[in-house]
N, C-alpha and C positions, 0 to 999 in steps of 0.2 A: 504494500500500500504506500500511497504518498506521502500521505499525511494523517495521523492519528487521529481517531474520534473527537480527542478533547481538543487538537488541532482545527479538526473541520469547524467544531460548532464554534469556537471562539474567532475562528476567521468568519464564520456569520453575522456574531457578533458585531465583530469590529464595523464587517458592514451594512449592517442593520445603523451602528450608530453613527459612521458617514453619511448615509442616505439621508436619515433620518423617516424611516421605515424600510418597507419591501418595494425599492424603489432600487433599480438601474442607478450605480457609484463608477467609480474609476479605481475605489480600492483596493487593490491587491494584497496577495499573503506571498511572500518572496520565499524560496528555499533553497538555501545555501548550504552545501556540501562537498566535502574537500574527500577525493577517491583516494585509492590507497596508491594511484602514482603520486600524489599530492597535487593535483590542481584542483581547481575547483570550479563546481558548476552550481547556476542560476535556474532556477526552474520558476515560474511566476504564475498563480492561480487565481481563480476567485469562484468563489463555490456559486453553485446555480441559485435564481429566486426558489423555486422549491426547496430549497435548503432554508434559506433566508426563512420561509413564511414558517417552517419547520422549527427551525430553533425561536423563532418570535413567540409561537404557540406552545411551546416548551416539551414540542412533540420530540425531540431527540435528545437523547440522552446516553454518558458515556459508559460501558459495561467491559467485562473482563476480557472479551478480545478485543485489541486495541485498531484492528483492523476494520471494523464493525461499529455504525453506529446503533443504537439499542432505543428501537421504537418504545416510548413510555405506554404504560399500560392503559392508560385511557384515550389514546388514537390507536388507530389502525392503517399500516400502508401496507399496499396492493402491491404486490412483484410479480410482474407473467400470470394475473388473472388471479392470484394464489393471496391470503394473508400473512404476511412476513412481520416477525418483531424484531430484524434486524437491517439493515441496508448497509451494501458495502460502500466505503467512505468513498473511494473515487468515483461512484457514481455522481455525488454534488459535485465532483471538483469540473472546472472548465481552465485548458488552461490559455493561458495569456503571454504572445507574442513577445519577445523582449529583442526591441532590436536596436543595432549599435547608433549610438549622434553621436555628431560634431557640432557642437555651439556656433554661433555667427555672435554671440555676445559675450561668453562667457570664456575663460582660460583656464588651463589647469597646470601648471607650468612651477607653480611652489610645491617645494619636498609634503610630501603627507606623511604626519606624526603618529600613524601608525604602521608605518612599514620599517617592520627591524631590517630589511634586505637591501634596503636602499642605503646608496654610499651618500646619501642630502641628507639632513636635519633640518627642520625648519627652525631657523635663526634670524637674528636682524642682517647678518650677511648676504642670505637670503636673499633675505626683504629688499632690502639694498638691491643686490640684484635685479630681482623682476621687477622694484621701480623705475629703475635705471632703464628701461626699454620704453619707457613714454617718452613720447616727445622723438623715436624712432622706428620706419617701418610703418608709419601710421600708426601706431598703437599711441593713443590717448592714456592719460592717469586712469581716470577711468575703467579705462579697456583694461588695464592691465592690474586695476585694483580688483577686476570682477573674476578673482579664484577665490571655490571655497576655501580651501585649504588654506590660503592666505590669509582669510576674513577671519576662519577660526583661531590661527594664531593672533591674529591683533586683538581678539577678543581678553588677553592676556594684560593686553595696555590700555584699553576702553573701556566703557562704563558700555554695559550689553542691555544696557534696558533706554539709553538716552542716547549714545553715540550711533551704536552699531545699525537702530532700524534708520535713521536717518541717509548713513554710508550705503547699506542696501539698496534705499532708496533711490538712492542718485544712479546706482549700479546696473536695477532692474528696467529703470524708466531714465532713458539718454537724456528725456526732457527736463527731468530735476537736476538743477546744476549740483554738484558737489562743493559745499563750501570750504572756502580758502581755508580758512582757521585747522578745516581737517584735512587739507593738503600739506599745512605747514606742520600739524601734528604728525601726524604717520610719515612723515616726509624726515624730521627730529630723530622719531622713534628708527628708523631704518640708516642713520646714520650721511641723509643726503640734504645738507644745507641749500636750499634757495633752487633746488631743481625740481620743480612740479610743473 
Protein backbone atom coordinates (compact mmCIF):
# COMPACT_ATOMS: atom_id res chain seq x y z
CA UNK A 1 0.00 0.00 0.00
CA UNK A 2 0.80 3.64 -0.37
CA UNK A 3 -0.11 5.06 2.36
CA UNK A 4 -1.59 3.85 5.77
CA UNK A 5 -5.06 4.04 6.88
CA UNK A 6 -4.24 6.68 9.47
CA UNK A 7 -2.34 8.34 6.56
CA UNK A 8 -5.37 8.31 4.19
CA UNK A 9 -7.87 9.77 6.54
CA UNK A 10 -5.79 12.60 7.89
CA UNK A 11 -4.69 13.49 4.23
CA UNK A 12 -8.69 13.87 4.04
CA UNK A 13 -8.59 15.79 6.75
CA UNK A 14 -6.11 18.13 5.88
CA UNK A 15 -8.36 18.59 2.86
CA UNK A 16 -11.49 18.67 4.10
CA UNK A 17 -9.90 21.61 6.16
CA UNK A 18 -8.35 23.56 2.93
CA UNK A 19 -11.56 23.34 1.09
CA UNK A 20 -13.27 24.06 3.75
CA UNK A 21 -15.72 21.13 3.08
CA UNK A 22 -16.14 18.21 0.22
CA UNK A 23 -15.16 20.69 -2.07
CA UNK A 24 -12.29 20.35 -5.07
CA UNK A 25 -8.51 21.86 -3.18
CA UNK A 26 -5.14 21.95 -4.67
CA UNK A 27 -3.91 20.12 -1.43
CA UNK A 28 -1.67 17.57 -1.76
CA UNK A 29 -0.11 14.61 0.64
CA UNK A 30 3.67 14.47 -0.78
CA UNK A 31 5.68 11.06 -0.19
CA UNK A 32 9.16 11.11 0.31
CA UNK A 33 11.25 8.19 0.26
CA UNK A 34 14.93 7.47 0.09
CA UNK A 35 15.56 3.44 -1.79
CA UNK A 36 18.04 1.48 -0.59
CA UNK A 37 20.53 2.96 -3.42
CA UNK A 38 19.87 6.17 -1.48
CA UNK A 39 18.08 8.46 -3.80
CA UNK A 40 15.17 9.52 -3.28
CA UNK A 41 11.78 9.79 -4.66
CA UNK A 42 8.44 12.03 -4.78
CA UNK A 43 5.30 10.54 -5.17
CA UNK A 44 2.28 13.27 -4.68
CA UNK A 45 -1.54 12.22 -3.82
CA UNK A 46 -4.69 13.53 -2.96
CA UNK A 47 -7.34 11.13 -1.81
CA UNK A 48 -10.77 11.12 -3.85
CA UNK A 49 -14.13 13.21 -2.75
CA UNK A 50 -15.41 9.95 -1.80
CA UNK A 51 -12.85 9.62 0.78
CA UNK A 52 -13.25 13.35 1.68
CA UNK A 53 -17.24 12.97 2.32
CA UNK A 54 -16.05 9.44 4.12
CA UNK A 55 -13.96 10.65 6.72
CA UNK A 56 -16.35 14.11 7.17
CA UNK A 57 -19.06 11.59 8.02
CA UNK A 58 -16.72 9.70 10.23
CA UNK A 59 -17.53 6.61 8.12
CA UNK A 60 -13.68 5.47 8.12
CA UNK A 61 -11.96 4.47 10.54
CA UNK A 62 -8.31 3.01 11.33
CA UNK A 63 -8.05 -0.91 12.34
CA UNK A 64 -5.39 -3.58 12.76
CA UNK A 65 -4.30 -3.90 9.10
CA UNK A 66 -2.78 -0.92 8.21
CA UNK A 67 -3.26 -1.45 4.67
CA UNK A 68 -7.10 -1.25 5.08
CA UNK A 69 -9.37 1.30 5.96
CA UNK A 70 -12.11 -0.03 8.54
CA UNK A 71 -15.78 0.87 7.58
CA UNK A 72 -17.34 2.11 11.01
CA UNK A 73 -20.19 0.13 12.02
CA UNK A 74 -22.88 2.27 11.41
CA UNK A 75 -22.40 2.93 7.50
CA UNK A 76 -22.06 0.44 5.16
CA UNK A 77 -19.97 0.55 1.63
CA UNK A 78 -20.64 -1.45 -1.28
CA UNK A 79 -17.49 -3.21 -3.16
CA UNK A 80 -18.54 -5.22 -6.40
CA UNK A 81 -22.24 -5.40 -5.57
CA UNK A 82 -21.17 -7.03 -2.03
CA UNK A 83 -21.06 -5.22 1.71
CA UNK A 84 -17.43 -4.77 2.80
CA UNK A 85 -16.26 -3.35 6.27
CA UNK A 86 -13.01 -2.65 4.88
CA UNK A 87 -11.70 -0.77 1.64
CA UNK A 88 -8.38 -1.00 0.45
CA UNK A 89 -6.45 2.52 1.04
CA UNK A 90 -5.33 3.12 -2.52
CA UNK A 91 -8.53 2.94 -3.75
CA UNK A 92 -9.00 6.81 -2.26
CA UNK A 93 -5.80 7.74 -3.33
CA UNK A 94 -5.59 9.73 -6.91
CA UNK A 95 -2.21 10.53 -7.66
CA UNK A 96 -1.00 13.99 -8.62
CA UNK A 97 1.53 14.82 -11.55
CA UNK A 98 4.76 16.59 -10.05
CA UNK A 99 6.50 18.11 -12.76
CA UNK A 100 9.84 19.91 -12.93
CA UNK A 101 9.94 24.40 -13.13
CA UNK A 102 12.01 26.87 -13.61
CA UNK A 103 11.08 30.38 -12.17
CA UNK A 104 11.19 33.53 -14.46
CA UNK A 105 11.11 35.34 -10.86
CA UNK A 106 12.54 33.42 -8.58
CA UNK A 107 16.47 32.13 -7.92
CA UNK A 108 17.95 29.55 -6.17
CA UNK A 109 21.43 30.04 -6.23
CA UNK A 110 22.30 30.43 -2.06
CA UNK A 111 23.82 27.23 -0.24
CA UNK A 112 20.66 25.45 1.57
CA UNK A 113 21.34 24.91 5.35
CA UNK A 114 20.29 21.69 5.16
CA UNK A 115 22.44 19.82 2.89
CA UNK A 116 25.47 18.31 4.82
CA UNK A 117 26.97 17.25 1.05
CA UNK A 118 27.25 20.50 -0.16
CA UNK A 119 30.84 22.09 -0.03
CA UNK A 120 28.56 26.05 0.53
CA UNK A 121 27.35 27.12 3.85
CA UNK A 122 25.07 29.67 3.92
CA UNK A 123 27.13 32.61 5.23
CA UNK A 124 27.32 36.51 4.97
CA UNK A 125 30.04 35.46 2.30
CA UNK A 126 27.59 34.10 0.63
CA UNK A 127 25.33 36.70 0.84
CA UNK A 128 27.98 38.98 -0.27
CA UNK A 129 28.04 36.85 -3.07
CA UNK A 130 24.68 36.51 -4.61
CA UNK A 131 24.24 40.33 -3.89
CA UNK A 132 27.03 41.18 -5.68
CA UNK A 133 25.33 39.86 -9.11
CA UNK A 134 22.80 42.83 -9.20
CA UNK A 135 23.21 45.51 -10.97
CA UNK A 136 24.81 42.54 -13.53
CA UNK A 137 23.48 40.22 -16.21
CA UNK A 138 20.23 42.02 -15.70
CA UNK A 139 19.71 40.78 -12.55
CA UNK A 140 18.19 43.58 -10.21
CA UNK A 141 18.44 43.59 -6.17
CA UNK A 142 15.40 42.32 -6.37
CA UNK A 143 15.95 39.41 -8.68
CA UNK A 144 18.57 38.35 -6.82
CA UNK A 145 17.20 38.88 -3.24
CA UNK A 146 14.08 36.51 -4.53
CA UNK A 147 15.85 32.91 -3.06
CA UNK A 148 14.24 31.07 -0.59
CA UNK A 149 17.09 29.96 0.88
CA UNK A 150 18.54 33.35 1.06
CA UNK A 151 15.34 34.86 2.66
CA UNK A 152 15.52 32.03 5.26
CA UNK A 153 18.86 32.84 6.31
CA UNK A 154 18.21 36.75 6.70
CA UNK A 155 15.44 35.65 8.63
CA UNK A 156 18.43 35.34 11.37
CA UNK A 157 19.08 39.39 11.15
CA UNK A 158 15.40 40.47 10.64
CA UNK A 159 12.43 40.84 12.61
CA UNK A 160 10.15 37.89 10.60
CA UNK A 161 6.91 39.26 11.60
CA UNK A 162 7.63 43.24 10.59
CA UNK A 163 10.72 43.20 8.12
CA UNK A 164 10.45 39.98 6.21
CA UNK A 165 6.55 40.11 4.82
CA UNK A 166 7.33 43.59 3.73
CA UNK A 167 10.82 42.16 1.62
CA UNK A 168 8.49 39.37 0.27
CA UNK A 169 6.40 41.74 -0.66
CA UNK A 170 8.59 43.60 -2.82
CA UNK A 171 9.85 40.15 -4.01
CA UNK A 172 6.52 38.53 -5.09
CA UNK A 173 4.91 41.76 -6.71
CA UNK A 174 7.96 43.78 -9.02
CA UNK A 175 5.36 46.51 -8.44
CA UNK A 176 6.17 47.11 -4.69
CA UNK A 177 9.25 48.84 -4.61
CA UNK A 178 11.76 47.50 -2.19
CA UNK A 179 12.71 50.16 0.40
CA UNK A 180 16.07 51.70 0.54
CA UNK A 181 16.54 51.41 4.23
CA UNK A 182 16.25 47.41 3.53
CA UNK A 183 18.62 47.65 0.74
CA UNK A 184 21.10 49.56 2.84
CA UNK A 185 20.29 46.99 5.73
CA UNK A 186 20.85 43.59 4.02
CA UNK A 187 23.35 45.35 1.83
CA UNK A 188 25.50 46.04 5.91
CA UNK A 189 24.48 42.79 6.89
CA UNK A 190 26.31 40.96 3.68
CA UNK A 191 29.30 43.00 4.04
CA UNK A 192 28.61 45.38 0.63
CA UNK A 193 28.97 49.02 1.45
CA UNK A 194 26.84 51.40 -0.96
CA UNK A 195 26.38 48.64 -3.73
CA UNK A 196 22.48 48.06 -4.09
Amino acid sequence: FQMSAAEVIMAAEFQLEAAGGVDPTPFVSVKVTVGDDGNVSFEAFQVSRQCMEMVAEQALEVGPNPGFCYVNDTFTAIQEGKESKTVENNFFLTVVPIRQHTSEVFVSDFPKANRDMDDRVPSKDEMKRQLGKSGTQGWTYVDVLGDFNLLIYLCQFLDVNADMPKICQSIADRDVPLDDGYKIIISSIAGLDGSY
